[in-house]
TORTIKOL-995458 format. One record per residue (C-alpha): x, z, y; chain; residue number from 1; residue in three letters. Coordinates in Angstrom, 2 decimals. Layout:
# TORTIKOL-995458
       X       Z       Y c   k   r
       X       Z       Y A NUM ala
...
END
This chain:
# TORTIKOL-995458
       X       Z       Y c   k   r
   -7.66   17.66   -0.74 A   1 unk
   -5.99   15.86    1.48 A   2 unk
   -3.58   14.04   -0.89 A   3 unk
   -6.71   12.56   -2.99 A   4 unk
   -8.46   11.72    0.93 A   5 unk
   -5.10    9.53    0.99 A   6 unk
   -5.53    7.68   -2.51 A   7 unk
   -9.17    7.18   -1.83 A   8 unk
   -8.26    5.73    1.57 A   9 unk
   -5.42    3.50   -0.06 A  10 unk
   -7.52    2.59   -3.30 A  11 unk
  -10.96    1.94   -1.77 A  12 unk
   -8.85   -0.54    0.90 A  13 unk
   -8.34   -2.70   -2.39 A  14 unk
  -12.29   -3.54   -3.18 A  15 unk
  -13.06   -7.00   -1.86 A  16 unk
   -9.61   -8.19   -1.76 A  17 unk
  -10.22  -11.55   -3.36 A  18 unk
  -11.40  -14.52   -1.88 A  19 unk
   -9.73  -13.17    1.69 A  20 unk
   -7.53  -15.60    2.93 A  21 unk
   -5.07  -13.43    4.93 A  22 unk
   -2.49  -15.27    7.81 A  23 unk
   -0.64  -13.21    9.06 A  24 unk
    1.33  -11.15    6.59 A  25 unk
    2.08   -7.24    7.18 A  26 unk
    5.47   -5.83    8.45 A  27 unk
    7.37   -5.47    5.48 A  28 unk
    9.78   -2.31    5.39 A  29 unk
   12.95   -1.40    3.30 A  30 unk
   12.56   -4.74    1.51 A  31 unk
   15.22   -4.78   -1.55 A  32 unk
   15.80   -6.94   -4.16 A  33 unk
   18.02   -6.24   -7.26 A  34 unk
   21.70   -8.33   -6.74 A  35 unk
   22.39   -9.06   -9.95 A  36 unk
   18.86  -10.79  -11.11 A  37 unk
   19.01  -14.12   -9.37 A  38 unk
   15.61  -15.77  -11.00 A  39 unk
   12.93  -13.96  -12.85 A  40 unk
   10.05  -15.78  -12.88 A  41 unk
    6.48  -14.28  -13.57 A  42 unk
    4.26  -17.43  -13.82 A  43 unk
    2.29  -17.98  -16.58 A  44 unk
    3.53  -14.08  -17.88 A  45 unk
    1.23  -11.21  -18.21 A  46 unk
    2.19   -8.22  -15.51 A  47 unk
    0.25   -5.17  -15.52 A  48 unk
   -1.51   -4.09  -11.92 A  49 unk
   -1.35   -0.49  -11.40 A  50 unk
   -2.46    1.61   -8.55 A  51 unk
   -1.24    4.94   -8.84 A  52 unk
   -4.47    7.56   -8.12 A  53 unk
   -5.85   10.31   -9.57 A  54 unk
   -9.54    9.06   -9.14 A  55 unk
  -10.25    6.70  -12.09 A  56 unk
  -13.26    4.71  -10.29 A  57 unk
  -10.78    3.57   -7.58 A  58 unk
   -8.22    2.88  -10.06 A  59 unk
  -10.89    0.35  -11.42 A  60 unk
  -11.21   -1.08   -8.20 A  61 unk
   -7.83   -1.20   -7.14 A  62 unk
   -6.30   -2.92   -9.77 A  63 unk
   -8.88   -5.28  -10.86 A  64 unk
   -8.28   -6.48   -6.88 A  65 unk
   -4.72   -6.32   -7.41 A  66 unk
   -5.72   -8.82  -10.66 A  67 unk
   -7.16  -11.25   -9.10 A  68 unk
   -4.70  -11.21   -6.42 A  69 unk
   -1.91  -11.79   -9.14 A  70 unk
   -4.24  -14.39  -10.84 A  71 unk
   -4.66  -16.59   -8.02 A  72 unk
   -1.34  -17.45   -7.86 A  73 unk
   -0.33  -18.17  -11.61 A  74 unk
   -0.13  -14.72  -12.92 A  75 unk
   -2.08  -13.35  -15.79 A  76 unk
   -2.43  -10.43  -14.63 A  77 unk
   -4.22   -7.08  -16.56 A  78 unk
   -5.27   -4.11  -14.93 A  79 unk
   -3.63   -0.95  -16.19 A  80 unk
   -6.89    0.93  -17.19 A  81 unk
   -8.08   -1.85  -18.99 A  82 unk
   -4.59   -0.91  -21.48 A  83 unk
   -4.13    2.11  -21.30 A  84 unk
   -6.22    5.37  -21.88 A  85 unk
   -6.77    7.82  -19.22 A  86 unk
   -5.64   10.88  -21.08 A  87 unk
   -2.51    8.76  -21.84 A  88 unk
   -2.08    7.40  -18.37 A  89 unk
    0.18   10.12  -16.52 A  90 unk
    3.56   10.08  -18.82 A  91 unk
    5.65    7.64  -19.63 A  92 unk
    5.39    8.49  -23.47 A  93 unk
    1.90    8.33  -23.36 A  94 unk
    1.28    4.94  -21.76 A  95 unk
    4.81    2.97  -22.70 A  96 unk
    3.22    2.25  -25.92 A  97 unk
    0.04    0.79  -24.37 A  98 unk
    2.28   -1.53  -22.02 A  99 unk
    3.80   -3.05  -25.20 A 100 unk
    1.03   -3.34  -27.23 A 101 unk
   -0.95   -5.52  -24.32 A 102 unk
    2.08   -7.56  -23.96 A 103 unk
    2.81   -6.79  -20.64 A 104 unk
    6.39   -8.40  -19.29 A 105 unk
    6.31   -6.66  -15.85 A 106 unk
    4.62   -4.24  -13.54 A 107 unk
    3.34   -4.42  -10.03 A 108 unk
    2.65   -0.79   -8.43 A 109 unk
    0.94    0.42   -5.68 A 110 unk
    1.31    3.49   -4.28 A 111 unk
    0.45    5.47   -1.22 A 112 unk
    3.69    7.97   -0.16 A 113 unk
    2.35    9.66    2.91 A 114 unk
    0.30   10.43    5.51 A 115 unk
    2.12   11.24    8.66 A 116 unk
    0.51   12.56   11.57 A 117 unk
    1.92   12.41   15.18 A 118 unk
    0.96   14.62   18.40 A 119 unk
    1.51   12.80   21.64 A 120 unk
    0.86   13.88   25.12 A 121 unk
   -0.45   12.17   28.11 A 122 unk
   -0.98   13.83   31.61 A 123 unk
   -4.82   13.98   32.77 A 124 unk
   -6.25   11.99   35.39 A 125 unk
   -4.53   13.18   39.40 A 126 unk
   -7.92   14.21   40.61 A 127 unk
   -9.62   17.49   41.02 A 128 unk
   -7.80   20.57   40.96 A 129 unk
   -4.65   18.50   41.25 A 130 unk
   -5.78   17.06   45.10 A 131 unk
   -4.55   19.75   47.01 A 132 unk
   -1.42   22.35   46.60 A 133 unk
   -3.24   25.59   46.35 A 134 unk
   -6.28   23.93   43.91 A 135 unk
   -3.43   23.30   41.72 A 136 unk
   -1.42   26.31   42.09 A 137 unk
   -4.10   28.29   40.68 A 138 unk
   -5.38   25.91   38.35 A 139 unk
   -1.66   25.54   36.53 A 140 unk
   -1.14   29.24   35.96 A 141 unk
   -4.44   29.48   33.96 A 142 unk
   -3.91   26.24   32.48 A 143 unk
   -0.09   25.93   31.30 A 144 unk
   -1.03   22.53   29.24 A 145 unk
   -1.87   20.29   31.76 A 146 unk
   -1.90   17.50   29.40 A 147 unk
   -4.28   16.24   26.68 A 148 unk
   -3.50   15.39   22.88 A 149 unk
   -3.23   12.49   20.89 A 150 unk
   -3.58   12.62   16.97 A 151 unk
   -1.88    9.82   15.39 A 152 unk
   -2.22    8.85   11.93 A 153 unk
   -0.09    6.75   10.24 A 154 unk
    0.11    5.52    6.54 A 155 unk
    2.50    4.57    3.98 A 156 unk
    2.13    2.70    1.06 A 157 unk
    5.28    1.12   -1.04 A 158 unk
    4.53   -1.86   -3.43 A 159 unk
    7.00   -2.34   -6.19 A 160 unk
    7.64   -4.92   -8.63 A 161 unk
    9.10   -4.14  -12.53 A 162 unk
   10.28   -6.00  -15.20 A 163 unk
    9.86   -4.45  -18.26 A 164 unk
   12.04   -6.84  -20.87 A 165 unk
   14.70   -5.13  -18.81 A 166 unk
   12.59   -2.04  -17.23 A 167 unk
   14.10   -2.72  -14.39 A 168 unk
   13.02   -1.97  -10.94 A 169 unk
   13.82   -5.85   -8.96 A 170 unk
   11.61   -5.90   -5.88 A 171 unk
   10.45   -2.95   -3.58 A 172 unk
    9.25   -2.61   -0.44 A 173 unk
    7.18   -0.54    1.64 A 174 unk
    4.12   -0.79    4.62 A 175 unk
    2.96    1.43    7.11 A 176 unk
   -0.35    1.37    9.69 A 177 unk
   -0.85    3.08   12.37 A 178 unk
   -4.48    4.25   12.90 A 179 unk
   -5.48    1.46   11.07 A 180 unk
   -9.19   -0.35   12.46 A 181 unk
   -9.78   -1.93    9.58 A 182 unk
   -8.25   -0.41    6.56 A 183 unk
   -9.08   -3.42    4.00 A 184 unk
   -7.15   -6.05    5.92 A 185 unk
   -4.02   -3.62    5.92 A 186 unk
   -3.91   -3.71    2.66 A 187 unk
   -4.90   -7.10    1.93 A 188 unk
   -2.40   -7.89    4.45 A 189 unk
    0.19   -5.91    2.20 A 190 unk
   -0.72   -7.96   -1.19 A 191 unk
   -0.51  -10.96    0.23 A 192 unk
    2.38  -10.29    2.36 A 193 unk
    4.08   -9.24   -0.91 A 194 unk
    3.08  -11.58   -2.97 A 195 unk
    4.25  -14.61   -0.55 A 196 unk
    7.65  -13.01   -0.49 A 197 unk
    7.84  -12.78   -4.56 A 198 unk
    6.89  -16.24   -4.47 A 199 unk
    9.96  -16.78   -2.41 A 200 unk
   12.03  -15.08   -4.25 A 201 unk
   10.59  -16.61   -7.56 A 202 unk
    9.36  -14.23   -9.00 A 203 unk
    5.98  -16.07   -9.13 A 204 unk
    6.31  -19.96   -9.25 A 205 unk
    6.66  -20.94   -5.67 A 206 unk
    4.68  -23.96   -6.69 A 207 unk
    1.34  -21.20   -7.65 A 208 unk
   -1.39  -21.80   -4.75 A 209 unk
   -3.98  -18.99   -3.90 A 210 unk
   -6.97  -20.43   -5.08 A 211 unk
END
């Protein structure tokens, strides 16, 4: 249960993605690019969104914000359940055929990998039975945790870029939040984080502008 709480989390993050116009860009982790492809440019090519969840109505939204994410910069980009089947959608034999037949030139996944979660302590507040020596004394032998608890959640989601002429893995990276306020502009922060640096790295045309 909680491994589909996680996907719903990540996937749900995605609706409403386009048309916000996103500043400052996420803190990019593990970045890697593959050394021997020095230019592989996407523009104008049709790359397949996918967000990887077992809940089909958040696939939907997911990747059709993924989509117009892609779009907006030059991309033609198709979601993956527009292409391929659902009962076809889990192997590689099943859905490889699907990819072709669309035309599809390169992949852009989504993924959530984990949910961590942290306990940290903190003393309580010096007042009380902590004022005076024998208050205390008492006090700490029937309470041995004089602390209190801190649940920290923090999530990570990977983004990684394919190219399927070669079916080759050429850009990864991955993004974590910890107990994220506002769990759309993480992720929006992500895509467009990620996107800016494939521009860079042309990928996409660096000349593409986010409508």
């Amino acid at each position: 249960m909680r491994a589909i709480a996680l996907r719903r989390w990540v996937v749900l993050a995605f609706i409403g993605l386009a048309g916000t116009g996103v500043a400052a860009g996420p803190a990019l982790q593990s970045v890697w690019k593959a050394s021997d492809i020095s230019k592989l440019d996407f523009a104008g090519k049709k790359i397949a969104a996918l967000v990887i969840t077992d809940d089909l109505s958040l696939q939907m939204s997911g990747e059709e914000a993924l989509v117009r994410e892609l779009s907006a910069r030059g991309v033609t980009g198709v979601a993956t359940y527009r292409i391929v089947p659902a009962e076809q959608l889990r192997s590689p034999e099943g859905a490889r055929p699907w990819y072709e037949r669309a035309g599809a030139q390169g992949v852009v996944a989504v993924r959530p990998v984990s949910r961590e979660r942290s306990r940290s302590y903190r003393a309580v507040a010096w007042g009380g039975y902590y004022q005076d020596f024998w208050s205390y004394y008492s006090y700490s032998w029937q309470s041995l945790s004089p602390v209190s608890t801190k649940i920290d959640t923090i999530i990570v989601v990977e983004i990684l870029v394919y190219d399927l002429g070669r079916n080759r893995l050429v850009w990864a990276a991955t993004s974590d939040a910890k107990n994220p306020a506002s769990l759309q502009s993480f992720v929006a922060d992500l895509i467009n984080g990620a996107v800016r640096e494939m521009q860079r790295l042309k990928l996409i045309s660096p000349d593409a502008v986010r409508r």
